[in-house]
Each structure stands twice: as structure tokens, then as C-alpha cells.
C-alpha positions as CSV (number, residue, x, y, z in Angstrom):
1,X,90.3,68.7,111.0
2,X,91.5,72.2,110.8
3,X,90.2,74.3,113.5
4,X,92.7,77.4,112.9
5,X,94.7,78.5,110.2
6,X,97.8,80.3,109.8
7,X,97.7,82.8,106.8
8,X,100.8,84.8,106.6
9,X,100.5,87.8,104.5
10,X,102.2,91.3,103.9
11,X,101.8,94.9,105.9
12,X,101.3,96.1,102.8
13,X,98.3,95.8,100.0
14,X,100.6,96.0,96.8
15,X,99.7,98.0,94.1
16,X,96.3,96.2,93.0
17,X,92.9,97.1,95.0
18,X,92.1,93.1,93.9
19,X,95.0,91.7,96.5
20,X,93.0,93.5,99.4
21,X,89.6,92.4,98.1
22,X,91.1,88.7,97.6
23,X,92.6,88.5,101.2
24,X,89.3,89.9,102.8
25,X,87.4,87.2,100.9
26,X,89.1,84.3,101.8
27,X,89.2,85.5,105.6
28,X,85.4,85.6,105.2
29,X,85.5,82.1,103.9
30,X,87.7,81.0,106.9
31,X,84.7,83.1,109.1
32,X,82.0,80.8,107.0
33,X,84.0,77.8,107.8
34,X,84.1,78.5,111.6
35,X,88.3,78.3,111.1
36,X,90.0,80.4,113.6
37,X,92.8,82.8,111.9
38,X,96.2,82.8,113.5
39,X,98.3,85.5,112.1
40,X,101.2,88.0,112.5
41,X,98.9,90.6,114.4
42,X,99.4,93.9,112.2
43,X,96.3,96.4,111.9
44,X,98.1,97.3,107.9
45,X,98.3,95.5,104.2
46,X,96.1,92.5,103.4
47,X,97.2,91.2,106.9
48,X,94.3,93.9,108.3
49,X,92.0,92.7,105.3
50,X,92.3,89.0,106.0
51,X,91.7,89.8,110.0
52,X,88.8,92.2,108.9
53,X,87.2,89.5,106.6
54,X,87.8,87.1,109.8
55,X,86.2,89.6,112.2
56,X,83.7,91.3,110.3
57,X,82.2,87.7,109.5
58,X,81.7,86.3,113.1
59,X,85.1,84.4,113.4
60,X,88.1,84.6,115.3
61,X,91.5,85.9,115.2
62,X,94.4,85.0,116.9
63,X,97.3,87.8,116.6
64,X,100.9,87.0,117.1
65,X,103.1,90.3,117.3
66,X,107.2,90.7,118.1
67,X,107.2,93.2,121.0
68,X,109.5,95.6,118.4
69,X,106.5,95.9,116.1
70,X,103.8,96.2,118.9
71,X,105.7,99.3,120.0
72,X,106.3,100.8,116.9
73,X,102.2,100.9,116.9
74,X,102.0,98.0,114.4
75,X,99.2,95.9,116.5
76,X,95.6,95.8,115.4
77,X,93.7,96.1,118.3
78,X,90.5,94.4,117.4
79,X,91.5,91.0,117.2
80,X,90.2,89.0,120.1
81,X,93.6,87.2,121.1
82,X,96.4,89.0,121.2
83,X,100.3,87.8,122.3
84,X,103.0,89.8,122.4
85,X,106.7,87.4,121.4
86,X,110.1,88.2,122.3
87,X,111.4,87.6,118.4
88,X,110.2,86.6,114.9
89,X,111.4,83.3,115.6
90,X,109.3,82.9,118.4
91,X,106.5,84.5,116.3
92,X,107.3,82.3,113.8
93,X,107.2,79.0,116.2
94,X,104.1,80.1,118.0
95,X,102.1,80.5,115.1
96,X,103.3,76.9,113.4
97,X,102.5,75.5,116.7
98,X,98.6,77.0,117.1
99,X,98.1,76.5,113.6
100,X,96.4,73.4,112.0
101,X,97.6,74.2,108.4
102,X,99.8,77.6,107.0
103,X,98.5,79.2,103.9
104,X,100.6,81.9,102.4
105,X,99.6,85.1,100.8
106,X,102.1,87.7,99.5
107,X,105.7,87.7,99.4
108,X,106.6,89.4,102.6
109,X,105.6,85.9,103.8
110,X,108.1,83.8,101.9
111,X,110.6,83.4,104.8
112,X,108.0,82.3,106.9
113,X,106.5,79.6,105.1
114,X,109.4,78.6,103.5
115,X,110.7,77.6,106.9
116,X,107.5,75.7,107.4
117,X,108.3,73.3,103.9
118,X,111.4,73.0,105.2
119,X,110.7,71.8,108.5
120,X,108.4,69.0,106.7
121,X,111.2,67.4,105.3
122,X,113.3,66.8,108.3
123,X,110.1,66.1,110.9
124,X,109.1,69.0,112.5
125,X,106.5,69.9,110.7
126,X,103.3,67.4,110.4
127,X,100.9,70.2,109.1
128,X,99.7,71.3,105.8
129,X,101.2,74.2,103.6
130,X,99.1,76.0,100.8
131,X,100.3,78.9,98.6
132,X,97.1,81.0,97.8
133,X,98.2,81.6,94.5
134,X,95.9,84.7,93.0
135,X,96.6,85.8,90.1
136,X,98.9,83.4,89.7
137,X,101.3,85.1,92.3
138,X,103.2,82.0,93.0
139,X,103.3,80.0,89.4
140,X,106.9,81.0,89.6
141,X,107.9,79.8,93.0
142,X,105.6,76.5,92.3
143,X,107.6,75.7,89.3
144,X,110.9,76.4,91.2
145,X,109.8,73.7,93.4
146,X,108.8,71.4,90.6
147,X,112.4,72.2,89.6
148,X,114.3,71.1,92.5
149,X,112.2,68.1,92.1
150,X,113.3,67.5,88.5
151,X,116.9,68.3,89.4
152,X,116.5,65.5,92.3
153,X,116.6,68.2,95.5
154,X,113.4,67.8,96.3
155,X,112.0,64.3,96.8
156,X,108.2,63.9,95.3
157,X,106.4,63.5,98.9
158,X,108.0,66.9,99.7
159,X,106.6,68.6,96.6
160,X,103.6,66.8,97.3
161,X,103.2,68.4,100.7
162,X,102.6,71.6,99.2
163,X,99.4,72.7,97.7
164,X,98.9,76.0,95.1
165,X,95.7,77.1,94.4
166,X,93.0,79.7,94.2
167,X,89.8,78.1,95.3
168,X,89.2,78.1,98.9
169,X,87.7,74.9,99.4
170,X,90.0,73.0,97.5
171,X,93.3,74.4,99.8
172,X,90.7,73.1,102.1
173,X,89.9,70.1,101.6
174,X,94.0,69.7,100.5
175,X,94.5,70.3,104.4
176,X,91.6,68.3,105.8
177,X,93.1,65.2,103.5
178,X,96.8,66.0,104.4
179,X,99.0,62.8,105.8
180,X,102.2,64.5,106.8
181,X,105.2,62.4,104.7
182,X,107.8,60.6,106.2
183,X,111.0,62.8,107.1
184,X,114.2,62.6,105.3
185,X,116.3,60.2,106.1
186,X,120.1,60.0,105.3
């Protein structure tokens, strides 16, 4: 069951109003679904709006912040449970761990849940990973993938492993349904 969910997102809100409004809407659908939001901690870009549509809806946020970006004044203070990491690494590997499932939102993320795919593949991640795909952010990056798949680097189950979608309760329901596959083996 997924209890908390790791969204990464950007610090910034791009250049459509509809990105913030998107972000904020599916953080008051994780509110709705009593699913905890573990994120990178930042009080700017649709980070803030999917903590505000956490917090502004009765749920609760977990913030995980480098001590670099807490000093440079990057920390929102409202959210309920705050920690303060060493290094994006450790950011990184604190959220992953907290997290039931990783959903990822703008491009500023890409590192981040990229890593997470990756770590499916040789075992160290059994957890879901969606791409919330508005406005069809990520059709390029989902056919990349599909791809890699054709060109035999990515084997089915891995491509499997990833959802991309728009509808809330289907990246949902992907995640409540998810059997982690097999790691690689050589």
C-alpha cells in the first residue's frame, strides 16, 4: 500500500501558469488519498505548489533539504517534517528509502528519478516509478525508453517498471499493483 510518495519536482514553475495548477492538484489528490508527500523541501516552483496542495488539503509533508540549500534560504518552513542531509546523494537515498513509490514532475527531476529506474534493474530498488506526464511532458523520454527496449538495452520488465500518465488514480493504482521485477543478472 502506498502510505508516502516521493514527487520530485523543479524550484521553478516554467513558463505555463497550468504546470503550478497541475502540481497543486495532484498534491491535493495525494491529501484526498491520505498519502504522505516526501519531497526535496524547497518553499519555490511547483515543488511549493505540490507541498501547498499537500498542506492546504489536510496531509502531510515530509521535506528533505541539502544543508547548502537550507542555508541559501531554500527551505519551506511549513512543512511538518523537516531533515536537513549532508549531500544530494543522501537527499537522494533518504527520500527513495521513506518513499513507497517516486513520481516525477518536471525536468529538474530527471537525475533523480532516473537513478531510481536504474537502481530497479540491478536490485536496489523494489518501488514503483511514475512519470506524471502533463501535457505530455515526458512522451519524449517514454519513447526513448521504449527505444532502448527496441534496441535490446532495456529488457521488457524494466520498461514495464515504469508508469506514464496523467490521471492520478491510475499512477495510483499502477503503484498499489507494482511487483518489483527480478534484477539483472549477467
Amino acid at each position: 500500500m502506498i502510505k508516502k510518495m516521493a514527487v520530485y519536482c523543479g524550484a521553478r514553475l516554467g513558463n505555463r501558469p497550468e504546470y503550478a495548477k497541475a502540481a497543486y492538484e495532484f498534491g491535493k489528490k495525494m491529501a484526498d488519498h491520505q498519502i504522505e508527500l516526501v519531497y526535496g523541501g524547497g518553499k519555490y516552483g511547483l515543488m511549493r505548489a505540490v507541498a501547498d496542495g499537500v498542506l492546504e488539503n489536510g496531509g502531510i509533508v515530509h521535506g528533505i533539504i541539502t544543508e547548502e540549500l537550507k542555508d541559501r534560504g531554500a527551505a519551506y518552513g511549513k512543512v511538518q517534517d523537516f531533515r536537513v542531509v549532508p549531500s544530494m546523494d543522501k537527499r537522494k537515498d533518504t527520500m527513495m528509502n521513506l518513499a513507497d513509490g517516486m513520481v516525477a514532475g518536471s525536468i529538474g527531476t530527471l537525475e533523480e528519478i532516473s537513478q531510481a529506474i536504474s537502481w530497479t534493474a540491478i536490485g536496489d530498488n523494489a518501488k514503483p516509478v511514475a512519470f506524471y506526464n502533463y501535457a505530455g511532458f515526458y512522451n519524449y523520454l517514454d519513447k526513448l525508453l521504449k527505444r532502448m527496449n527496441q534496441d535490446d538495452f532495456l529488457e521488457n520488465i524494466y520498461l514495464d517498471a515504469v508508469y506514464f500518465g496523467t490521471d492520478f488514480d491510475k499512477i495510483l493504482q499502477f503503484m498499489e499493483d507494482y511487483q518489483a521485477p527480478a534484477y539483472r543478472k549477467y
